[in-house]
KEKOL-810768 format. One line per 5 residues: their letters; for each residue x, y, z of N, C-alpha, C. Coordinates in steps of 0.05 Angstrom, whole numbers, always signed. Layout:
residues N
A = X,Y,Z,X,Y,Z,X,Y,Z | ...
***
This chain:
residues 238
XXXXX = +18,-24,+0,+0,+0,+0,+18,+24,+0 | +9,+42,-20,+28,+70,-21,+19,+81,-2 | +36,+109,+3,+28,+130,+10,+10,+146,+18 | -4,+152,-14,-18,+162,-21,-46,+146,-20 | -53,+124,-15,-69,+98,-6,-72,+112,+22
XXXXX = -51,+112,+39,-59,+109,+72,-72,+130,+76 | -59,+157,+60,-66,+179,+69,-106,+187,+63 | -104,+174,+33,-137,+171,+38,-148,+163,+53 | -144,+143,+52,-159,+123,+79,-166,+134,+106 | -132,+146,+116,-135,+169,+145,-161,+182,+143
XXXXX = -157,+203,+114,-175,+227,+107,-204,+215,+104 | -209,+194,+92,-236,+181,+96,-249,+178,+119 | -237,+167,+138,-237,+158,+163,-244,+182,+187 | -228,+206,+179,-231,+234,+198,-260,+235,+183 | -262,+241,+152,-288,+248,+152,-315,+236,+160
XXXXX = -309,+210,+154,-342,+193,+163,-339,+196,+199 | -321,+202,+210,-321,+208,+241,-331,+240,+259 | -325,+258,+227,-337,+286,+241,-368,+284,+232 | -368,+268,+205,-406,+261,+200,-413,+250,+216 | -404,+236,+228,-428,+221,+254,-424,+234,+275
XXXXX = -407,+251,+281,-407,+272,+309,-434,+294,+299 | -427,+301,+272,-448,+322,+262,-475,+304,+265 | -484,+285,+257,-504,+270,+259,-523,+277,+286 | -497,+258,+305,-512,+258,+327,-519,+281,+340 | -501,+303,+327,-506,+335,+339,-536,+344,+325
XXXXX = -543,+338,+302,-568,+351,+290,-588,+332,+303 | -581,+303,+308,-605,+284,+328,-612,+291,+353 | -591,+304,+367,-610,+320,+397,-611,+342,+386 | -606,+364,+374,-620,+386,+360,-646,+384,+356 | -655,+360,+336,-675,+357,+332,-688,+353,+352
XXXXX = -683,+331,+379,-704,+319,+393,-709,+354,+412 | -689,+372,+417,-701,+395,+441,-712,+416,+416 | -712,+413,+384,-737,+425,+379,-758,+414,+382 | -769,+394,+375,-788,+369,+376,-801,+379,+403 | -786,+377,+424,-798,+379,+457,-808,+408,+464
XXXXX = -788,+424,+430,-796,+460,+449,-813,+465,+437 | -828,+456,+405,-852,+455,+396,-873,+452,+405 | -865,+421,+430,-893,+418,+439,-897,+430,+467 | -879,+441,+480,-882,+456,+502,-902,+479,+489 | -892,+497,+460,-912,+515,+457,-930,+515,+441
XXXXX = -943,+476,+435,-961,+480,+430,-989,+471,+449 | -973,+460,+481,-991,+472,+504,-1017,+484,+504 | -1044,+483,+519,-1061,+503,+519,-1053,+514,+539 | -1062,+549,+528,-1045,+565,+552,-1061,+567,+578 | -1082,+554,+580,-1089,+546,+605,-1071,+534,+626
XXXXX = -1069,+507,+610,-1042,+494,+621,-1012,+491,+631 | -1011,+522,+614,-986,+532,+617,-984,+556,+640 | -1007,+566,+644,-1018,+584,+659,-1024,+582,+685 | -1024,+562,+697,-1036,+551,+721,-1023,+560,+749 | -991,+571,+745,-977,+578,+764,-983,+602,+770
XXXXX = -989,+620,+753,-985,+651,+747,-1001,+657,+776 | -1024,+647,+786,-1029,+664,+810,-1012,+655,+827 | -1004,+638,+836,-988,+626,+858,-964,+646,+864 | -949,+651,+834,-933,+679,+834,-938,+705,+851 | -969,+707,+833,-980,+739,+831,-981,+739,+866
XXXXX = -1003,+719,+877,-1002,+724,+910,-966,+733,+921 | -948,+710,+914,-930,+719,+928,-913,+736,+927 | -917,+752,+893,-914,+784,+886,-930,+801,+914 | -958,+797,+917,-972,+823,+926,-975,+817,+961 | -966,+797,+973,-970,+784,+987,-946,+818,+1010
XXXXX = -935,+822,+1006,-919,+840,+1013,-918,+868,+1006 | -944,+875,+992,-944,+897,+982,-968,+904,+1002 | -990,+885,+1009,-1009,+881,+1024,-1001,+891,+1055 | -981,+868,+1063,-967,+875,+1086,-960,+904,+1089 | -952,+910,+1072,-935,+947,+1082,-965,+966,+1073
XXXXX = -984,+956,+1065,-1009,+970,+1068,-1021,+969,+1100 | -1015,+952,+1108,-1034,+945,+1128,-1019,+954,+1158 | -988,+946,+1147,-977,+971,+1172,-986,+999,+1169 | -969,+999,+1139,-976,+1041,+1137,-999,+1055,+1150 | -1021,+1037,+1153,-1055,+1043,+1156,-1051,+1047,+1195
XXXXX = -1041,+1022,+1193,-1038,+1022,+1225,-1019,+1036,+1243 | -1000,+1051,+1220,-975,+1066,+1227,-997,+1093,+1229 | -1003,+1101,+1217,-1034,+1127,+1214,-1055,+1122,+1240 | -1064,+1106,+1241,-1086,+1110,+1265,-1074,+1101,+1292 | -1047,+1091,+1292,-1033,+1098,+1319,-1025,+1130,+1327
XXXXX = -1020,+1147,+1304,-1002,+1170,+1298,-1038,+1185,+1305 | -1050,+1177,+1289,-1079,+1197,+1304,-1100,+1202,+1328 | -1086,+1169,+1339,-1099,+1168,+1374,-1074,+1184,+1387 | -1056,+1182,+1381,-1031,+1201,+1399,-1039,+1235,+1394 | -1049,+1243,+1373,-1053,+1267,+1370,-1078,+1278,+1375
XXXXX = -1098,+1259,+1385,-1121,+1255,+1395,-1117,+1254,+1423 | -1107,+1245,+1430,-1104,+1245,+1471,-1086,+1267,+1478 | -1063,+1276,+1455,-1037,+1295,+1470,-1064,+1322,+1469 | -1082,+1322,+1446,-1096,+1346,+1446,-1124,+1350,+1473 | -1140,+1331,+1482,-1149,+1321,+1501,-1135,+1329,+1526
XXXXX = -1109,+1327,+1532,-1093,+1324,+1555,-1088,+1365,+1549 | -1084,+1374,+1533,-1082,+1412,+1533,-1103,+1416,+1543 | -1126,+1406,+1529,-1151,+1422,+1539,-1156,+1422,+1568 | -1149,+1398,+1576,-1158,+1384,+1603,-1135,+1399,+1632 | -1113,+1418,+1621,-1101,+1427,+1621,-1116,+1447,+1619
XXXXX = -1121,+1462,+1599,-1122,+1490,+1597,-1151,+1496,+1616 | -1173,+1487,+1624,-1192,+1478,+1634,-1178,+1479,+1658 | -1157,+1460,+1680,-1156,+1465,+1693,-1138,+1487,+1704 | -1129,+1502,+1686,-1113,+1526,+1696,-1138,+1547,+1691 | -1158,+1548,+1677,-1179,+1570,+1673,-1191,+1566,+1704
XXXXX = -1200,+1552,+1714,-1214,+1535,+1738,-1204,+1547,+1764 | -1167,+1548,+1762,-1154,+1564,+1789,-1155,+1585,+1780 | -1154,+1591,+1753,-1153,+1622,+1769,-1184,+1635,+1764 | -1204,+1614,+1768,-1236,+1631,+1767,-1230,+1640,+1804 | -1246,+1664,+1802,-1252,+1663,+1841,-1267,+1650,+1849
XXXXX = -1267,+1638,+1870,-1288,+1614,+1886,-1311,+1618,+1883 | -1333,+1609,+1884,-1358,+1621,+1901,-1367,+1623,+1925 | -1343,+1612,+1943,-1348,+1627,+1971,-1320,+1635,+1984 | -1309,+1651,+1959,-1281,+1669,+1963,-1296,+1693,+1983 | -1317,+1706,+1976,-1320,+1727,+1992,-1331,+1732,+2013
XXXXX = -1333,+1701,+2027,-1349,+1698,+2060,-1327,+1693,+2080 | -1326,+1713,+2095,-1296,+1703,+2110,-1300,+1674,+2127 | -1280,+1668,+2124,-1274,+1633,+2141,-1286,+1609,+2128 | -1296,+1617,+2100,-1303,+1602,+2080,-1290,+1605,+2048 | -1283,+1580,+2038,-1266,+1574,+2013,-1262,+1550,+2009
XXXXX = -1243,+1547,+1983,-1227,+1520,+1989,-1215,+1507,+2014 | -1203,+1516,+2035,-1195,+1515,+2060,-1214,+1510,+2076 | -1230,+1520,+2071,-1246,+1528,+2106,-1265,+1501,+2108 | -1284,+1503,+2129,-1293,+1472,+2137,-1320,+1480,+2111 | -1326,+1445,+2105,-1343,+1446,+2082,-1380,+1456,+2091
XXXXX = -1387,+1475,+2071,-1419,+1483,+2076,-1439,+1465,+2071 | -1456,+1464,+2089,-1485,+1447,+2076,-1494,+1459,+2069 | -1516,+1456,+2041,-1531,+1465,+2026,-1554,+1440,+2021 | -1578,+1450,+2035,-1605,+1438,+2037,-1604,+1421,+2015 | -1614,+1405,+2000,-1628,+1401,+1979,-1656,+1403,+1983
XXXXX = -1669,+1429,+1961,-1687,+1437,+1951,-1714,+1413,+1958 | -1735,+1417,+1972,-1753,+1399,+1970,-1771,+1396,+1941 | -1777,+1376,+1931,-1795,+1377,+1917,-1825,+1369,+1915 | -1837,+1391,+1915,-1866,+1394,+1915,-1884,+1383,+1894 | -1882,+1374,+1880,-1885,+1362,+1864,-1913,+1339,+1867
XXXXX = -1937,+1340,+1862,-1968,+1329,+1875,-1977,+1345,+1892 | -1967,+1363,+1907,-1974,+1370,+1931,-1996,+1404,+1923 | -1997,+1406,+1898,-2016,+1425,+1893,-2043,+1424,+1913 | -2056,+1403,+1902,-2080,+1415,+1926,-2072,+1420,+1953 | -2053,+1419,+1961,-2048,+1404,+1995,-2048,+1440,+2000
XXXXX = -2022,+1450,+1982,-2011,+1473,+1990,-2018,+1493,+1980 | -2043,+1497,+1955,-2059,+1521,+1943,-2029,+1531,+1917 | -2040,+1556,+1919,-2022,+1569,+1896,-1992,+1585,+1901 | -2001,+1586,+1927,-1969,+1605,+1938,-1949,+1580,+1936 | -1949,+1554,+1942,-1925,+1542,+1944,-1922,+1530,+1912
XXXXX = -1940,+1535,+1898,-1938,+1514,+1870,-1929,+1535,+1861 | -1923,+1570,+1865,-1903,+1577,+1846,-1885,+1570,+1847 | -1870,+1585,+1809,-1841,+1580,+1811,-1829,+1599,+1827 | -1826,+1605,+1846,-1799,+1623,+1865,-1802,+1643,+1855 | -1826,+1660,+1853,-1828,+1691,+1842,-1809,+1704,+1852
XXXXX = -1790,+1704,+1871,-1766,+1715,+1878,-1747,+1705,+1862 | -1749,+1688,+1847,-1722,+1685,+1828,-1723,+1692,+1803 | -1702,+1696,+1786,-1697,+1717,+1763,-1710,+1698,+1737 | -1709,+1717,+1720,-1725,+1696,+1695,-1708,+1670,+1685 | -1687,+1672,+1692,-1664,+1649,+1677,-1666,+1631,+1692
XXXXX = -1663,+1631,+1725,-1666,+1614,+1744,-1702,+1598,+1737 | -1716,+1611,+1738,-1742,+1598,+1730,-1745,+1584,+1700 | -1735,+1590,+1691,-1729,+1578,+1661,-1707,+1555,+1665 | -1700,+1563,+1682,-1674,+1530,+1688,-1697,+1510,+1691 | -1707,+1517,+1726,-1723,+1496,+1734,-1745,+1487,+1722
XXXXX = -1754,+1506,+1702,-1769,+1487,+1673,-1761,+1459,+1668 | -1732,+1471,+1656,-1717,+1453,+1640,-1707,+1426,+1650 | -1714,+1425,+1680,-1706,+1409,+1699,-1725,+1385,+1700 | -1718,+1359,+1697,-1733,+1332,+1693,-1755,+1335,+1713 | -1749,+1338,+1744,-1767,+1342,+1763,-1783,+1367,+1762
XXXXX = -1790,+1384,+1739,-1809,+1400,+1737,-1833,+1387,+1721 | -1856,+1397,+1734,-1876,+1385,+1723,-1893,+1391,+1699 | -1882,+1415,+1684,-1874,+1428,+1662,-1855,+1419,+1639 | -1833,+1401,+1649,-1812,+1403,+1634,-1824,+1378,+1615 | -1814,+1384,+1586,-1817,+1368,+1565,-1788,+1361,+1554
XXXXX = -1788,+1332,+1546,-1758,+1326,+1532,-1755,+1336,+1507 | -1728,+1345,+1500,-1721,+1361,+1482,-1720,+1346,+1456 | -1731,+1343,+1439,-1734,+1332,+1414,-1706,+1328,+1397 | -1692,+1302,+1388,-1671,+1293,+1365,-1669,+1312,+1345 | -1648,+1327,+1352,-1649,+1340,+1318,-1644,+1337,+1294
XXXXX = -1657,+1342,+1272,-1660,+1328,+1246,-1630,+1334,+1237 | -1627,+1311,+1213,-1601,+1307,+1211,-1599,+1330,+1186 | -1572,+1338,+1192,-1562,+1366,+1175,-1571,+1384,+1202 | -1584,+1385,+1209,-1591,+1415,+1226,-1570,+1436,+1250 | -1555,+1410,+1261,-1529,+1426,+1264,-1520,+1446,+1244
XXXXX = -1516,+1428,+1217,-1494,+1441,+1208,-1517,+1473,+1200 | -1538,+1467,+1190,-1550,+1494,+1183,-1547,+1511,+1206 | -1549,+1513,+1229,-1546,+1521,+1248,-1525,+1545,+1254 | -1495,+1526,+1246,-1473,+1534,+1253,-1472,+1554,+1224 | -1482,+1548,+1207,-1487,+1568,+1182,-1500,+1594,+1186
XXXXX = -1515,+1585,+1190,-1529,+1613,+1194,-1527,+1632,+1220 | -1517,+1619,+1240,-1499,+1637,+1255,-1473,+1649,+1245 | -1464,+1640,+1230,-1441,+1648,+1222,-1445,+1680,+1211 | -1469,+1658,+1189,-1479,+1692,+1172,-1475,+1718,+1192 | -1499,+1707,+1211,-1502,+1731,+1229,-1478,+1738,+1249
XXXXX = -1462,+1732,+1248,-1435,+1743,+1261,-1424,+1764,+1232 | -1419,+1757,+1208,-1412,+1762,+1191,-1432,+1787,+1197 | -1457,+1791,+1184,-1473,+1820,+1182,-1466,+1835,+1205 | -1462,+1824,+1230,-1461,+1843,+1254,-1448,+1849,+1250 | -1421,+1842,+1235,-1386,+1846,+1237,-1381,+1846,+1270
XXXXX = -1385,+1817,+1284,-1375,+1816,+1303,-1347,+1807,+1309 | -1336,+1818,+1322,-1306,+1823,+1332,-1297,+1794,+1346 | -1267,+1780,+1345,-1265,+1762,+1347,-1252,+1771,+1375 | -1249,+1762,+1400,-1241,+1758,+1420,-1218,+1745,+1423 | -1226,+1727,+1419,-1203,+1706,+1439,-1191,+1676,+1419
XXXXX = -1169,+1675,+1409,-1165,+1655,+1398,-1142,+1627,+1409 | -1151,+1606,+1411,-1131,+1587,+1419,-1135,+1550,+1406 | -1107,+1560,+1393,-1101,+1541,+1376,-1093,+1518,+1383 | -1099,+1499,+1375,-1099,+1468,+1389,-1068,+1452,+1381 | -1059,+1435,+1391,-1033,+1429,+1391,-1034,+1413,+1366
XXXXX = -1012,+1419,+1345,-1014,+1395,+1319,-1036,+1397,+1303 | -1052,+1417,+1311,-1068,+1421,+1287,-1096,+1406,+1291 | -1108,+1406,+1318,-1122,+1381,+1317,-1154,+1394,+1320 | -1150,+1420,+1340,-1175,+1437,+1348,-1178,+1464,+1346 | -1178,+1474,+1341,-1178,+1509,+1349,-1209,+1521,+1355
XXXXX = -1201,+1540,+1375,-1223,+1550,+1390,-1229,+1586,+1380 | -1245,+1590,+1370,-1247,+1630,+1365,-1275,+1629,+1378 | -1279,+1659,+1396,-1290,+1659,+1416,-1296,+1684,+1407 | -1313,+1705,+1408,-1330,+1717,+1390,-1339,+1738,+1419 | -1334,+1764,+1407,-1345,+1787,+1437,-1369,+1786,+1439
XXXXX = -1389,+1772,+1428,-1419,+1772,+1446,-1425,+1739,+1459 | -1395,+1725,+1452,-1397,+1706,+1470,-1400,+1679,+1461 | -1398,+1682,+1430,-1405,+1654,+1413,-1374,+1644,+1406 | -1372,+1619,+1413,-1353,+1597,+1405,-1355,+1582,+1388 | -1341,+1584,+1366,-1332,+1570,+1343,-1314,+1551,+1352
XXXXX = -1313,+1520,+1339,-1295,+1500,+1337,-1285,+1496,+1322 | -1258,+1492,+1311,-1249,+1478,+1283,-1237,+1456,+1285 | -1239,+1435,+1274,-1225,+1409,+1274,-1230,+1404,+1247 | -1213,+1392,+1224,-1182,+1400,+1237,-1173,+1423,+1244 | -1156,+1435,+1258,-1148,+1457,+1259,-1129,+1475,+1230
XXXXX = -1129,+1497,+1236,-1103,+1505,+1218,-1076,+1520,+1229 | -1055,+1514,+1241,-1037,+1526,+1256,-1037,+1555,+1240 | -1036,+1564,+1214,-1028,+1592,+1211,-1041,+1608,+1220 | -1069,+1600,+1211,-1089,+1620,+1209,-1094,+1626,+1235 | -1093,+1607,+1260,-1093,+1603,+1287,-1076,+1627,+1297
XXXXX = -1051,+1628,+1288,-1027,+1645,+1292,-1029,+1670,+1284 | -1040,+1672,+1257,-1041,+1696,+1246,-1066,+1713,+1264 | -1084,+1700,+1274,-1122,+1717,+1286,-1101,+1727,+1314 | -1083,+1710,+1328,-1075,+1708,+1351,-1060,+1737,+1352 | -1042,+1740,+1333,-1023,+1764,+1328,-1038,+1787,+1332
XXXXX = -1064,+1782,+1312,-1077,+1812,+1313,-1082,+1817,+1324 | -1097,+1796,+1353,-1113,+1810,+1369,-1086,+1813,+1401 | -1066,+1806,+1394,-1044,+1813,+1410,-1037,+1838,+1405 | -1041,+1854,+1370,-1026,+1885,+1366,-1050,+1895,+1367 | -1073,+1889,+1373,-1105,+1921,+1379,-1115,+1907,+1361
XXXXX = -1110,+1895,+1334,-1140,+1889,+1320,-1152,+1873,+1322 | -1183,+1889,+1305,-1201,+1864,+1322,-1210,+1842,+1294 | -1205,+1825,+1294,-1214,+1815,+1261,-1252,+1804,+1261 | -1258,+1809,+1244,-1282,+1799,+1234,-1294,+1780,+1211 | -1315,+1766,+1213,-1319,+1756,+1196,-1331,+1775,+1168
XXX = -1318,+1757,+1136,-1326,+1774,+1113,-1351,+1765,+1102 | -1351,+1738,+1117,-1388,+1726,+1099,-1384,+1717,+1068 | -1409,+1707,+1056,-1401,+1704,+1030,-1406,+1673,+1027
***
C-alpha cells in the first residue's frame, strides 16, 4: 500500500467520524426542537396555572406594608387625639384656678375652710292641692333664667324632653350663625389654637364659640397676632 493509499484512507476515516459527530449533533437538536414545539403548542391554560401562585407571592408584601402604613396612621392619630385632650384638660384646669371661688367672699369660707351644707331643695311636686297656689309657684323671687332653668329640669312638672335634631340641622345652624356674626361684623375675641393642628377655638365678643377640627396652625397664629397688636378681626361672609 502506497502513501498516497494510507493517506486517503486516514482522510476518509476523519471524515465519516466528524459526519457522525455532526449526525448525532443535529439528532439532539432535533429531539429539544421536537420537545420546544410541543411545550408551545400547550393550551395556555395549562401553561398558565402557576401565574397566580406567583401573583399572591408578588402582592402578598405589598399588602403587608399596606396594612402597617394604615396602622402606622391611626396609631399616629390616637396620639394626636389624647396629646390634644390632655391641653384642653389642662387648659380647663388652669382656667378653673384662676376663676374666684364662690365662697371666696365669705370670711372663714373657701377652698380651706370647713365644708358648707346646702339643703337640697324639697320637691313639691303632687302636693298642689295640699298647699294652694303660693307654694306651687315658681320662686317669684327668682330671676327669669333661674325659672327657666327649673323648667328645663326633669323634676319640673312642666318640663318636656327636648326633641332629636334632624339630621343636617347642626350644620345649618352653625351656618347661619355664622352669617349673622358676619352681618353684625362681630369682633373676634379670643383665639386658641390646638396642639398639631387638631382643634382650634375662636371665641367671639358677644360670647359665641366656634370649633375647628381639623385645625389650621397659621391661620390660628395669624387671628392670635392681631388681636395681640389692637385688632379686632371679623368675619367677611359670602
Amino acid at each position: 500500500m502506497s502513501a498516497m493509499s494510507l493517506a486517503l484512507l486516514l482522510t476518509t476515516a476523519a471524515a465519516a467520524a466528524v459526519g457522525a459527530a455532526a449526525l448525532h449533533a443535529v439528532h439532539g437538536l432535533r429531539k429539544q426542537v421536537t420537545a420546544l414545539r410541543g411545550e408551545l403548542a400547550m393550551p395556555a391554560q395549562t401553561r398558565g396555572t402557576t401565574v397566580p401562585h406567583a401573583r399572591s407571592a408578588v402582592q402578598s408584601p405589598a399588602a403587608e406594608i399596606r396594612a402597617a402604613v394604615a396602622e402606622a396612621l391611626a396609631e399616629e392619630r390616637e396620639r394626636e387625639l389624647a396629646e390634644a385632650r390632655a391641653f384642653w384638660a389642662a387648659q380647663e384646669a388652669r382656667d378653673a384656678a384662676d376663676a374666684p371661688s364662690l365662697l371666696g367672699g365669705l370670711p372663714g369660707l373657701g377652698e380651706d375652710g370647713p365644708a358648707v351644707f346646702l339643703p337640697r331643695q324639697a320637691d313639691l311636686v303632687g302636693l298642689e292641692p295640699v298647699l294652694g297656689d303660693e307654694a306651687v309657684d315658681d320662686y317669684p323671687e327668682d330671676s327669669a333664667e333661674l325659672a327657666a332653668a327649673r323648667r328645663r329640669h326633669p323634676s319640673h312638672p312642666d318640663f318636656v324632653p327636648a326633641q332629636a335634631p334632624a339630621p343636617g340641622a347642626d350644620h345649618e345652624r352653625t351656618v347661619s350663625r355664622l352669617e349673622e356674626l358676619a352681618e353684625a361684623r362681630t369682633a373676634l375675641a379670643d383665639v386658641r389654637p390646638g396642639p398639631l393642628g387638631t382643634l382650634d377655638v375662636y371665641v367671639f365678643t358677644d360670647g359665641t364659640t366656634l370649633c375647628m377640627t381639623p385645625g389650621h396652625r397659621e391661620t390660628a397664629e395669624r387671628l392670635a397676632e392681631a388681636l395681640r397688636s389692637g385688632t379686632a378681626p371679623v368675619l367677611l361672609g359670602g
